[in-house]
mmCIF entry with sequence, helices, sheets and N, C-alpha, C, O atoms, coordinates in Angstrom:
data_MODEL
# 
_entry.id   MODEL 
# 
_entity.id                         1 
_entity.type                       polymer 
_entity.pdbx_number_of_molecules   1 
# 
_entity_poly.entity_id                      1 
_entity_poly.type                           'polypeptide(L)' 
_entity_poly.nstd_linkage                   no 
_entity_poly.nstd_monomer                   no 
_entity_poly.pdbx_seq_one_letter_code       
;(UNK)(UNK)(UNK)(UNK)(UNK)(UNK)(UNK)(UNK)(UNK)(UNK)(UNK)(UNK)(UNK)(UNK)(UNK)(UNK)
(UNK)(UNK)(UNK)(UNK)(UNK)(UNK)(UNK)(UNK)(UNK)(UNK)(UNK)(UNK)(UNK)(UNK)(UNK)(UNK)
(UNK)(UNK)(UNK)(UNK)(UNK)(UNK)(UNK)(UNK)(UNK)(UNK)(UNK)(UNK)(UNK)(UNK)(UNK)(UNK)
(UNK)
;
_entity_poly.pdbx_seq_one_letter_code_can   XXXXXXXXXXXXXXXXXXXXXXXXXXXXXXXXXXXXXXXXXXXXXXXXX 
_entity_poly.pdbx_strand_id                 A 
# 
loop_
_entity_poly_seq.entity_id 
_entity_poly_seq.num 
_entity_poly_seq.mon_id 
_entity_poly_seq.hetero 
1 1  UNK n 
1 2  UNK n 
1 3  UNK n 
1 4  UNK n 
1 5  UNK n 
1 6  UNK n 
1 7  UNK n 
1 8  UNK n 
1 9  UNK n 
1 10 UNK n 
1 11 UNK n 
1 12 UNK n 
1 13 UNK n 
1 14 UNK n 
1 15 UNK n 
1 16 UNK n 
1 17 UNK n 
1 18 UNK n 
1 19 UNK n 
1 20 UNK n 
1 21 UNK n 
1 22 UNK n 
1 23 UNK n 
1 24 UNK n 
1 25 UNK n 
1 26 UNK n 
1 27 UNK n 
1 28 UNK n 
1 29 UNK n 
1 30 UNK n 
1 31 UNK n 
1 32 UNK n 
1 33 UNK n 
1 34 UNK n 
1 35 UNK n 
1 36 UNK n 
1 37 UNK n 
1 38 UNK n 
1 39 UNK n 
1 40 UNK n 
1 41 UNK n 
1 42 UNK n 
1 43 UNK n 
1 44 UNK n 
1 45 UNK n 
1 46 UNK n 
1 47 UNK n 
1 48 UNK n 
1 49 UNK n 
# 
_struct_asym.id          A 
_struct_asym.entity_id   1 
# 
_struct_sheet.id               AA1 
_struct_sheet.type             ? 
_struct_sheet.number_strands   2 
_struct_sheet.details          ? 
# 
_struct_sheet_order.sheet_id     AA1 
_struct_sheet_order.range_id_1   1 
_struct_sheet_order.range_id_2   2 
_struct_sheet_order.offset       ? 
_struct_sheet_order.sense        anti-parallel 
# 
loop_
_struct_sheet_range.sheet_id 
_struct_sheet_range.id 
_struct_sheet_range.beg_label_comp_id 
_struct_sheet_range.beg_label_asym_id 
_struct_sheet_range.beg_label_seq_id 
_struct_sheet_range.pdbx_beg_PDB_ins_code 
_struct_sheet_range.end_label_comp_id 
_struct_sheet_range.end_label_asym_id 
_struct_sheet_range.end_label_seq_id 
_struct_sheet_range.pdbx_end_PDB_ins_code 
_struct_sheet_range.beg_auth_comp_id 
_struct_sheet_range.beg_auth_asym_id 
_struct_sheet_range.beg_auth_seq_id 
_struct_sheet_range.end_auth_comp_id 
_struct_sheet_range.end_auth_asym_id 
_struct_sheet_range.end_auth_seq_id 
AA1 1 UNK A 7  ? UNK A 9  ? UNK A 7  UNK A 9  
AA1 2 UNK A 44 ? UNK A 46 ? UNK A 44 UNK A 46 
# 
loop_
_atom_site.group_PDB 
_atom_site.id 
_atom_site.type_symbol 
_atom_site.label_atom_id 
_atom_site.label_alt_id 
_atom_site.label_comp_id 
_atom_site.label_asym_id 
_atom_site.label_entity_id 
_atom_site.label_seq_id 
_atom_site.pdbx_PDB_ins_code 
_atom_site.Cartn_x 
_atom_site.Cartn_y 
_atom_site.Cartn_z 
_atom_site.occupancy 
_atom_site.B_iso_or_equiv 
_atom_site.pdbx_formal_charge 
_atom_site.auth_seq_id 
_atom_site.auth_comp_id 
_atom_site.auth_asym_id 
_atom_site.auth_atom_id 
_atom_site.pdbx_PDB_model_num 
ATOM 1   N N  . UNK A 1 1  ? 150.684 50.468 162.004 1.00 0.00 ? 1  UNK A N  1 
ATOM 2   C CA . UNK A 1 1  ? 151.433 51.094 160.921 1.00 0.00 ? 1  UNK A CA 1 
ATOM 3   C C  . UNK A 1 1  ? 150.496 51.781 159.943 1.00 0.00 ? 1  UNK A C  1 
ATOM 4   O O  . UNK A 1 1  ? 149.452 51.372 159.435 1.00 0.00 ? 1  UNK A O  1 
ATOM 5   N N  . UNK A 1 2  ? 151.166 52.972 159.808 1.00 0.00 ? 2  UNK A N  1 
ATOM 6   C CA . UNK A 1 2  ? 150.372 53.854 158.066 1.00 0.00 ? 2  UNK A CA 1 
ATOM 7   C C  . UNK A 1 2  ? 150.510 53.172 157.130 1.00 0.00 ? 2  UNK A C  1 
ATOM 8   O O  . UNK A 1 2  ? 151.570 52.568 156.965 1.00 0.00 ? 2  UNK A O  1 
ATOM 9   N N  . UNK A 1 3  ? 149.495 53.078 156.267 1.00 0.00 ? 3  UNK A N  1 
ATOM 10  C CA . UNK A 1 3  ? 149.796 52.351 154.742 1.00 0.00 ? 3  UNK A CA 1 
ATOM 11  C C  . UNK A 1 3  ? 150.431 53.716 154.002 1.00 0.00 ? 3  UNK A C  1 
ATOM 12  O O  . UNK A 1 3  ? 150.421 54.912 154.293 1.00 0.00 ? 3  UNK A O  1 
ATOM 13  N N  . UNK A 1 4  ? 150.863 53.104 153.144 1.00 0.00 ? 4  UNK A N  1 
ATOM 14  C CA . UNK A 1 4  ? 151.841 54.019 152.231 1.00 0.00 ? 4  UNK A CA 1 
ATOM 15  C C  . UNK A 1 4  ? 150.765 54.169 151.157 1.00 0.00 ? 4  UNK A C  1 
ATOM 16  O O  . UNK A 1 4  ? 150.214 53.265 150.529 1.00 0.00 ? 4  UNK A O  1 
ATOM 17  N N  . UNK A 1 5  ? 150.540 55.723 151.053 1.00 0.00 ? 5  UNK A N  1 
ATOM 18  C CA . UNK A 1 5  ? 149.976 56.223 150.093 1.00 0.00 ? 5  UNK A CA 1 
ATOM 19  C C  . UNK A 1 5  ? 151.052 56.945 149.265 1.00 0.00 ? 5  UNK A C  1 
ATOM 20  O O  . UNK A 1 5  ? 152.089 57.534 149.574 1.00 0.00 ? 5  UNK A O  1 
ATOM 21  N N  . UNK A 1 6  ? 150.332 56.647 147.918 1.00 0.00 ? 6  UNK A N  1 
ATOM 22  C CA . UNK A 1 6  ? 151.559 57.013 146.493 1.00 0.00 ? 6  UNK A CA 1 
ATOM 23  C C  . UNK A 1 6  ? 150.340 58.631 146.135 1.00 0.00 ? 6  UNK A C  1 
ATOM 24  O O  . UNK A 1 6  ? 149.137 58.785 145.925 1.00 0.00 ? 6  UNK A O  1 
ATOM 25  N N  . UNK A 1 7  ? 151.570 59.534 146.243 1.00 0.00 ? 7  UNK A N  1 
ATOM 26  C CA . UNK A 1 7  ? 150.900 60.662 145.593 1.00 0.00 ? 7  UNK A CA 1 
ATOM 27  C C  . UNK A 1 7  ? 151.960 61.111 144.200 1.00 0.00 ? 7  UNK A C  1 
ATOM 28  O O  . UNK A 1 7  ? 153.178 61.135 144.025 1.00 0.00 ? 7  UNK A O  1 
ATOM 29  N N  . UNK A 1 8  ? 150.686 61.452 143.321 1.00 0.00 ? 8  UNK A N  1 
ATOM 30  C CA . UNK A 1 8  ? 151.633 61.986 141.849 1.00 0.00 ? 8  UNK A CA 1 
ATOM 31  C C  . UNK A 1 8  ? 151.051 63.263 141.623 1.00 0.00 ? 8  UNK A C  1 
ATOM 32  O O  . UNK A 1 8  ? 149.838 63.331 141.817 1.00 0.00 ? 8  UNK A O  1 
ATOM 33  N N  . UNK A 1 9  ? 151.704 64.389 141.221 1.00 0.00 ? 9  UNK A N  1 
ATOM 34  C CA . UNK A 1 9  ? 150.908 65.108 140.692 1.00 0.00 ? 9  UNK A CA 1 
ATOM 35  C C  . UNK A 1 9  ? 149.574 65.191 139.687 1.00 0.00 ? 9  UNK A C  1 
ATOM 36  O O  . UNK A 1 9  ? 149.435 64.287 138.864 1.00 0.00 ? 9  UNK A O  1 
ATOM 37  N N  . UNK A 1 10 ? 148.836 66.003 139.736 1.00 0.00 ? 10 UNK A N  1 
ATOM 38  C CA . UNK A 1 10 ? 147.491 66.142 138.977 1.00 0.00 ? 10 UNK A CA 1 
ATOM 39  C C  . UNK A 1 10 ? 147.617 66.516 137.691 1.00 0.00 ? 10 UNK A C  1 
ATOM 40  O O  . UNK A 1 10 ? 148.014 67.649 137.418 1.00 0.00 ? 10 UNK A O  1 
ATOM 41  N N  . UNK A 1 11 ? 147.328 65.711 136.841 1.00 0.00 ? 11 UNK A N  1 
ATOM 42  C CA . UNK A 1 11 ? 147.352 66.422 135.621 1.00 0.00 ? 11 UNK A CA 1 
ATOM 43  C C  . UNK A 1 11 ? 146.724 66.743 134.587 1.00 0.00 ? 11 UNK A C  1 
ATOM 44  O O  . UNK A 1 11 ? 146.975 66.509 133.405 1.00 0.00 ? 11 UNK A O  1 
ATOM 45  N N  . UNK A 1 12 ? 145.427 67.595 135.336 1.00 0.00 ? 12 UNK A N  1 
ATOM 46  C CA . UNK A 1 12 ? 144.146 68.021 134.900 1.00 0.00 ? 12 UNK A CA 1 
ATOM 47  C C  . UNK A 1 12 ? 145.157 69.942 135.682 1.00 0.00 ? 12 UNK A C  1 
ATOM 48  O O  . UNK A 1 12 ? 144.904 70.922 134.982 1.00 0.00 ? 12 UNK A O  1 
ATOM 49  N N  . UNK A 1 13 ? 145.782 70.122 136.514 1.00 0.00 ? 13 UNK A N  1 
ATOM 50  C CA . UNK A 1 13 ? 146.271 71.262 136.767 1.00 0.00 ? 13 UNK A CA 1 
ATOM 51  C C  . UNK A 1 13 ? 147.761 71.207 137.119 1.00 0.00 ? 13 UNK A C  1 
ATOM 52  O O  . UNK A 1 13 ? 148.301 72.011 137.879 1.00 0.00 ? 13 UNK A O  1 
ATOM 53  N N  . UNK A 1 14 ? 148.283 70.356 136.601 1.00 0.00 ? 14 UNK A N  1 
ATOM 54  C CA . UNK A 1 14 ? 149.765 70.415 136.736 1.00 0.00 ? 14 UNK A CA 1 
ATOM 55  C C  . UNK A 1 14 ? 150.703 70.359 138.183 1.00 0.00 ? 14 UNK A C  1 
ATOM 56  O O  . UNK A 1 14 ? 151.932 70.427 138.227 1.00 0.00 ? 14 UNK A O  1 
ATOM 57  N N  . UNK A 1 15 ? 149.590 70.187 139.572 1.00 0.00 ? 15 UNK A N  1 
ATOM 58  C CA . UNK A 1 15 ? 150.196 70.310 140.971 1.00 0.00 ? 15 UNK A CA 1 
ATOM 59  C C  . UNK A 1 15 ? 150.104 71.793 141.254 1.00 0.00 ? 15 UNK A C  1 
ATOM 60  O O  . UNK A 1 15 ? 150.733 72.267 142.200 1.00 0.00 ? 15 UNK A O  1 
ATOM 61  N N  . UNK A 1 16 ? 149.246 72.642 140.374 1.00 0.00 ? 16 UNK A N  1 
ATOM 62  C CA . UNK A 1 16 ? 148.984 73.646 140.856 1.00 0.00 ? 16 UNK A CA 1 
ATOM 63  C C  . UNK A 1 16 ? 147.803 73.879 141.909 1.00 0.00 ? 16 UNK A C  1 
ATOM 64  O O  . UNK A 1 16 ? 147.860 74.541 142.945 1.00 0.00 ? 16 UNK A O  1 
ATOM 65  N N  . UNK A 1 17 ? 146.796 73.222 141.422 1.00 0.00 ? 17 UNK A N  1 
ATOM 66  C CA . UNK A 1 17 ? 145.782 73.072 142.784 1.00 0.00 ? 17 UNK A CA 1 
ATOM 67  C C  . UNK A 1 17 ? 144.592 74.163 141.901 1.00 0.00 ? 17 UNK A C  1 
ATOM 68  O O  . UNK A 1 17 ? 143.633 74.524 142.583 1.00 0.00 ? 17 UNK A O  1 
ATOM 69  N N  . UNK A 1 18 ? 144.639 74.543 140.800 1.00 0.00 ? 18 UNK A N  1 
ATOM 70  C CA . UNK A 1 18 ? 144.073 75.395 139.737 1.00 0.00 ? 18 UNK A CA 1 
ATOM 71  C C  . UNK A 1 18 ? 144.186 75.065 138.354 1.00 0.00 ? 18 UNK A C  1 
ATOM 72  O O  . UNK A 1 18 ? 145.318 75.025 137.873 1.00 0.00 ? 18 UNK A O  1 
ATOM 73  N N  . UNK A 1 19 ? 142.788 74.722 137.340 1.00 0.00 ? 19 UNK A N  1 
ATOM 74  C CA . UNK A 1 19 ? 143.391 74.165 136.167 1.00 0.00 ? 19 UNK A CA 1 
ATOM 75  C C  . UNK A 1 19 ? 143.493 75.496 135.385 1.00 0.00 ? 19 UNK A C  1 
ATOM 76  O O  . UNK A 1 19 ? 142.864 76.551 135.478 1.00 0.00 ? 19 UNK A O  1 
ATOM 77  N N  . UNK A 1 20 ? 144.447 75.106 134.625 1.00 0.00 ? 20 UNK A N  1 
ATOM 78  C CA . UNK A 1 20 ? 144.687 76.424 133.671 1.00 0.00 ? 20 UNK A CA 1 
ATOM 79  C C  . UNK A 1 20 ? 143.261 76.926 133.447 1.00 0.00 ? 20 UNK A C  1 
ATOM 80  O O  . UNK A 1 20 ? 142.278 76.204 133.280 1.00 0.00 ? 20 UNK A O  1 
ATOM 81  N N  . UNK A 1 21 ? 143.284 78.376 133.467 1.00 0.00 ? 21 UNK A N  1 
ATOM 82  C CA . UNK A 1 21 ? 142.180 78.902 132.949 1.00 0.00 ? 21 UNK A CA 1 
ATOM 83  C C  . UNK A 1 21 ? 142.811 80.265 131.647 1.00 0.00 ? 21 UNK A C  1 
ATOM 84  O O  . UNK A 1 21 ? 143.965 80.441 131.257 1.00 0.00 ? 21 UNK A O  1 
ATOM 85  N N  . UNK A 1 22 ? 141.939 80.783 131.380 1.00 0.00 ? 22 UNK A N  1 
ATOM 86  C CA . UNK A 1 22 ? 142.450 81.873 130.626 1.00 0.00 ? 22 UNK A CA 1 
ATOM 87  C C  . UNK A 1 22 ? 143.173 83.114 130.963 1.00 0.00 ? 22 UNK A C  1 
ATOM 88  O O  . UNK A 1 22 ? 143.056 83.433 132.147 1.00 0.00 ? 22 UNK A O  1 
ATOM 89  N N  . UNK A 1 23 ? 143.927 83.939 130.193 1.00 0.00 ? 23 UNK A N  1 
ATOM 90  C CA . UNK A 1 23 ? 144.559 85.036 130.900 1.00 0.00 ? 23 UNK A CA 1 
ATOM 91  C C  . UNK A 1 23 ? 143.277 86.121 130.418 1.00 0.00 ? 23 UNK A C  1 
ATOM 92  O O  . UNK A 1 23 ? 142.591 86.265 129.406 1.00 0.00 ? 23 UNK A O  1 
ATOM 93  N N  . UNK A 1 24 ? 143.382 86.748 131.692 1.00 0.00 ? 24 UNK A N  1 
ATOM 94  C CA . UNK A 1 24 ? 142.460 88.168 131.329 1.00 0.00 ? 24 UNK A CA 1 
ATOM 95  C C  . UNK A 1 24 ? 142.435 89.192 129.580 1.00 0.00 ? 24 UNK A C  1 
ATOM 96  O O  . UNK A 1 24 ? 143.493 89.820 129.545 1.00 0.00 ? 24 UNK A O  1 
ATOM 97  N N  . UNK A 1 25 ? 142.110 89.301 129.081 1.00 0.00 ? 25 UNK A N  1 
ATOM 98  C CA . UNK A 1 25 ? 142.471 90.307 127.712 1.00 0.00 ? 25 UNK A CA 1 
ATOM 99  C C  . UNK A 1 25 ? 143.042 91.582 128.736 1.00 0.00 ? 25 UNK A C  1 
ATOM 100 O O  . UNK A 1 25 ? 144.249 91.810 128.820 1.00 0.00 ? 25 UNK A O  1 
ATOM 101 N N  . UNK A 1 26 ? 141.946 92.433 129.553 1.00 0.00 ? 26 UNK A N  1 
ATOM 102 C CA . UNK A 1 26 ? 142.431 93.611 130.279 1.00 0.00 ? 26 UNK A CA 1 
ATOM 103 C C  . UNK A 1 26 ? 143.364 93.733 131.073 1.00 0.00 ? 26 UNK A C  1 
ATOM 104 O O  . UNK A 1 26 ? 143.151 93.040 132.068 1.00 0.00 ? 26 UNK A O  1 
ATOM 105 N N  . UNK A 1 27 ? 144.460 94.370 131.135 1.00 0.00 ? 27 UNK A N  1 
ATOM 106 C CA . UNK A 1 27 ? 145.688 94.566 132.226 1.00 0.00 ? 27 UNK A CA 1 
ATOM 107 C C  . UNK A 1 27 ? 144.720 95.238 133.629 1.00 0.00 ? 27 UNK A C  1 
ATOM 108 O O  . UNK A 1 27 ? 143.667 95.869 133.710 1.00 0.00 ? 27 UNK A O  1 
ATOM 109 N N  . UNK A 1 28 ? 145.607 94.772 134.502 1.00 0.00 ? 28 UNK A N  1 
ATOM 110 C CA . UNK A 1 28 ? 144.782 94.950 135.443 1.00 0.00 ? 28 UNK A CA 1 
ATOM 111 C C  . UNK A 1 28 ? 143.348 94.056 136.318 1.00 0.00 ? 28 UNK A C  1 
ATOM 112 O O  . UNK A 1 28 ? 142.882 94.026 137.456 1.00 0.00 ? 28 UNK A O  1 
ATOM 113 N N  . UNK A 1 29 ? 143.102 93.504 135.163 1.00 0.00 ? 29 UNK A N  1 
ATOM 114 C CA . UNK A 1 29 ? 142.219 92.686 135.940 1.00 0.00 ? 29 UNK A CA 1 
ATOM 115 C C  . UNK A 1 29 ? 142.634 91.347 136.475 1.00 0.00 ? 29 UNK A C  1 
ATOM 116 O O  . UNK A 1 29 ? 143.584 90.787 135.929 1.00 0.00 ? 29 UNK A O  1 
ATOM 117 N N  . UNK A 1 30 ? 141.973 90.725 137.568 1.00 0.00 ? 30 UNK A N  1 
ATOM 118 C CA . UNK A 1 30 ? 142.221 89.385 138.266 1.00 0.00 ? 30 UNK A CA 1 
ATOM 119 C C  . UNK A 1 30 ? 141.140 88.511 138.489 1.00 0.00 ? 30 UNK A C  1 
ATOM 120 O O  . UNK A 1 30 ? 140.165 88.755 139.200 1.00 0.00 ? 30 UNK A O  1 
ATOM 121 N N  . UNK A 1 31 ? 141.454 87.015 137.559 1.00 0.00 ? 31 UNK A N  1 
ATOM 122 C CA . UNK A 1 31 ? 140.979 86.146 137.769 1.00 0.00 ? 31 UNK A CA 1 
ATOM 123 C C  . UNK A 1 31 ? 141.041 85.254 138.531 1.00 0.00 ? 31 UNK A C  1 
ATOM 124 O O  . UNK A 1 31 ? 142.126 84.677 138.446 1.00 0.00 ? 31 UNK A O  1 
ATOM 125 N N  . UNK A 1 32 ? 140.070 84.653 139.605 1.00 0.00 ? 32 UNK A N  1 
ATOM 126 C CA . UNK A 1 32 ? 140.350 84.027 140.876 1.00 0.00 ? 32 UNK A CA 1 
ATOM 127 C C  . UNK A 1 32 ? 139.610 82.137 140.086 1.00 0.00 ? 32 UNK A C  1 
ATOM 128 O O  . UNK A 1 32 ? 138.460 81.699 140.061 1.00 0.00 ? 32 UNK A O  1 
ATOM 129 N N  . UNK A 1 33 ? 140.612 81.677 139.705 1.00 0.00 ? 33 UNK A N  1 
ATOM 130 C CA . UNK A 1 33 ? 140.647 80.169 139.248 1.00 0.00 ? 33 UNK A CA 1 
ATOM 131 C C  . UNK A 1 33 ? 139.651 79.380 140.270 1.00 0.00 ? 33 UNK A C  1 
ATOM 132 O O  . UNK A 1 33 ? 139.876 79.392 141.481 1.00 0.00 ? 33 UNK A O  1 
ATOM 133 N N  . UNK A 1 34 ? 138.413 78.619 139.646 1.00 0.00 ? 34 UNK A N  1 
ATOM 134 C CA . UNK A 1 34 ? 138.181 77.682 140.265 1.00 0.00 ? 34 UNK A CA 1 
ATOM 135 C C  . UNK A 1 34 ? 138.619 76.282 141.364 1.00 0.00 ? 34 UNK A C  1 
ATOM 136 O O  . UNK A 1 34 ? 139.312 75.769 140.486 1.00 0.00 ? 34 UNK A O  1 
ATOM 137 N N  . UNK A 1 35 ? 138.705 75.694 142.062 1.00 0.00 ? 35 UNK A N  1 
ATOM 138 C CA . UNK A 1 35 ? 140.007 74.894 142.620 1.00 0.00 ? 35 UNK A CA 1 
ATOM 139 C C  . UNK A 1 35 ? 139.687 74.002 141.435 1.00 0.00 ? 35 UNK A C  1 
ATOM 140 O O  . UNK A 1 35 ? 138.718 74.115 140.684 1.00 0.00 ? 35 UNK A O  1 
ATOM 141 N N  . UNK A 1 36 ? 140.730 73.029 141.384 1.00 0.00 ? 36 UNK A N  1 
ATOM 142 C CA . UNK A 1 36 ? 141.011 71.951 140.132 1.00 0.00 ? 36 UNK A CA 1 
ATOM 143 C C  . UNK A 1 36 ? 139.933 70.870 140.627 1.00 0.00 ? 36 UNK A C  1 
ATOM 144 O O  . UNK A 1 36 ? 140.068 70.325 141.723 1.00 0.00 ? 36 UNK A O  1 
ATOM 145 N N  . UNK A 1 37 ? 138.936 70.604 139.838 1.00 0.00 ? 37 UNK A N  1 
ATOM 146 C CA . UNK A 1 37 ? 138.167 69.306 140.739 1.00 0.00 ? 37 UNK A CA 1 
ATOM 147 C C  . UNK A 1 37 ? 138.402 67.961 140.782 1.00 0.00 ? 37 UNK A C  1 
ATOM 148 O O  . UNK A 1 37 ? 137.731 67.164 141.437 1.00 0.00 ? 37 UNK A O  1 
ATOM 149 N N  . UNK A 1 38 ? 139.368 67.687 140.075 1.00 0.00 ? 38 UNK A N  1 
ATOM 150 C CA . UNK A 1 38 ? 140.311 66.256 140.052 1.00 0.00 ? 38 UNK A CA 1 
ATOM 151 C C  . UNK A 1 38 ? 140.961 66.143 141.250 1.00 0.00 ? 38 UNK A C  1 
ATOM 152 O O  . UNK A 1 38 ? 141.026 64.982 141.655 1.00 0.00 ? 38 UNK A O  1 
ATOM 153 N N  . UNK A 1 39 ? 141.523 67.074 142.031 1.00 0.00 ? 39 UNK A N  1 
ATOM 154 C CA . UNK A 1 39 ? 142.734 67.067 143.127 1.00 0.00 ? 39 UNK A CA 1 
ATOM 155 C C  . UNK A 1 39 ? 141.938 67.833 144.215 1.00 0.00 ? 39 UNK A C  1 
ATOM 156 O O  . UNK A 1 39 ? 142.406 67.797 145.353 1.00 0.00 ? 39 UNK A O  1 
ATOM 157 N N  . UNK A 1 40 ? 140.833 68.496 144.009 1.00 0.00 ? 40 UNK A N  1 
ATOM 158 C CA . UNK A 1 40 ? 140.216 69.039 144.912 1.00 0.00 ? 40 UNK A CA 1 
ATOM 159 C C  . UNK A 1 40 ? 140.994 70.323 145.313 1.00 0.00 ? 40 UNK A C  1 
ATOM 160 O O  . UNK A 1 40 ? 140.602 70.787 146.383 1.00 0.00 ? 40 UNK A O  1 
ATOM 161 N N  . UNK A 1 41 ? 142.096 71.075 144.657 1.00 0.00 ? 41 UNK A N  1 
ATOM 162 C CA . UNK A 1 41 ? 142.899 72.047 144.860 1.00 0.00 ? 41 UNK A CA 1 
ATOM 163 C C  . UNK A 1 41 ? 143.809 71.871 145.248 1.00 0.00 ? 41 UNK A C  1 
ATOM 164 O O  . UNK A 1 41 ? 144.536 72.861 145.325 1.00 0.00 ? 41 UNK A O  1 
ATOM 165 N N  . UNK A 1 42 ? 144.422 70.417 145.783 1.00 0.00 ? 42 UNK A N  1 
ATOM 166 C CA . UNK A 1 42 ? 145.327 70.467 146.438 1.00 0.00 ? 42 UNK A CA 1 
ATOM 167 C C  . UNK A 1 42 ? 146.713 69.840 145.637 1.00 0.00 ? 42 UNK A C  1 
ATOM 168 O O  . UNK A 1 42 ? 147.640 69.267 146.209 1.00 0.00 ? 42 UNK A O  1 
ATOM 169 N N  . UNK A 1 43 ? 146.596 70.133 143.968 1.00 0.00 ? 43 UNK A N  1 
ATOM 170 C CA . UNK A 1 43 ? 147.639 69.627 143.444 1.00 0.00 ? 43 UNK A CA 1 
ATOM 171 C C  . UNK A 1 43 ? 148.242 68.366 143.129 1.00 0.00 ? 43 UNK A C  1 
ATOM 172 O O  . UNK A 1 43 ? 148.870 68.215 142.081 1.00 0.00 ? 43 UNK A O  1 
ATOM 173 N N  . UNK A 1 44 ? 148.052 67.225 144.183 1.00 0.00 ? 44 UNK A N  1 
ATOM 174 C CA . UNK A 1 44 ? 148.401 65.823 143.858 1.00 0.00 ? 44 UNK A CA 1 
ATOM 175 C C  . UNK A 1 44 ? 147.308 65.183 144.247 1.00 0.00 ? 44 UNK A C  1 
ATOM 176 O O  . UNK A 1 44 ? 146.498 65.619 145.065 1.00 0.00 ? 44 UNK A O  1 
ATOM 177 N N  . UNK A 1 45 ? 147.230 63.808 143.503 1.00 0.00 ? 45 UNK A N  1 
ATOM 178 C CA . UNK A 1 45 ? 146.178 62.921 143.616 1.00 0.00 ? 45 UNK A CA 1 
ATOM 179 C C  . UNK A 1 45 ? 146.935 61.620 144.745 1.00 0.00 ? 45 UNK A C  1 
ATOM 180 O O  . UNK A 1 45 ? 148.158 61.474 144.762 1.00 0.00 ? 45 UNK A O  1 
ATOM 181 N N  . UNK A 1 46 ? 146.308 61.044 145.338 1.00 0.00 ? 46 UNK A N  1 
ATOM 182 C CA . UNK A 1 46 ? 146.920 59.981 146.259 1.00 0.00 ? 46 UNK A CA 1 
ATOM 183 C C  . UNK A 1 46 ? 146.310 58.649 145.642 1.00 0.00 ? 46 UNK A C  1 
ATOM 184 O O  . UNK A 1 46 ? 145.130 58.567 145.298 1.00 0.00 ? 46 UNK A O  1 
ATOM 185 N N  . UNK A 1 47 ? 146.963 57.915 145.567 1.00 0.00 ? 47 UNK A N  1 
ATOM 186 C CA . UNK A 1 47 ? 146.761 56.434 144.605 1.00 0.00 ? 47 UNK A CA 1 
ATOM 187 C C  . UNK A 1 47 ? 145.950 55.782 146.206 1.00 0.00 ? 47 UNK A C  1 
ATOM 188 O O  . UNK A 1 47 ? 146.109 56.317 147.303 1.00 0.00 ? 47 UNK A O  1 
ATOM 189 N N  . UNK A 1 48 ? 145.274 54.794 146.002 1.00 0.00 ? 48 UNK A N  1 
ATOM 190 C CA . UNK A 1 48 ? 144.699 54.400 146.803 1.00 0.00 ? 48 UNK A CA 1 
ATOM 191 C C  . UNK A 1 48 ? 144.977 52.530 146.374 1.00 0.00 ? 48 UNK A C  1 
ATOM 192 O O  . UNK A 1 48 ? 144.764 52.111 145.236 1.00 0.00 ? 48 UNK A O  1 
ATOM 193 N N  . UNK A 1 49 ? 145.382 51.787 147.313 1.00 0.00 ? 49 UNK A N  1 
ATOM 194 C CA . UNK A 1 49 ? 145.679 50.739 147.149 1.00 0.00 ? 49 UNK A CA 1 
ATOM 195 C C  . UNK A 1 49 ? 144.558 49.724 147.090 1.00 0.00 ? 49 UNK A C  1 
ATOM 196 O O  . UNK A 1 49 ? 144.813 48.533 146.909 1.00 0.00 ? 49 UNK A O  1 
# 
């Protein structure tokens, strides 16, 4: 049997997998977000028993 892992969202980036960063001042430009390093990018953290 799988053990049951508990996942919650991250909330260093909200389950986005990206922590908030800033909005550009210039229209037009694009900022490519670091991944979140709490969740490793992937949005939820898994509780570990």
């Amino acid at each position: 049997m799988m053990p049951k892992v508990k996942e919650h969202i991250c909330p260093s980036c909200n389950g986005t997998g990206f922590p908030a960063s800033m909005q550009p001042i210039n229209p037009g430009h694009k900022i490519y977000p670091a991944k979140c390093k709490a969740c490793g990018g992937k949005g939820k953290i898994a509780d570990a028993d």
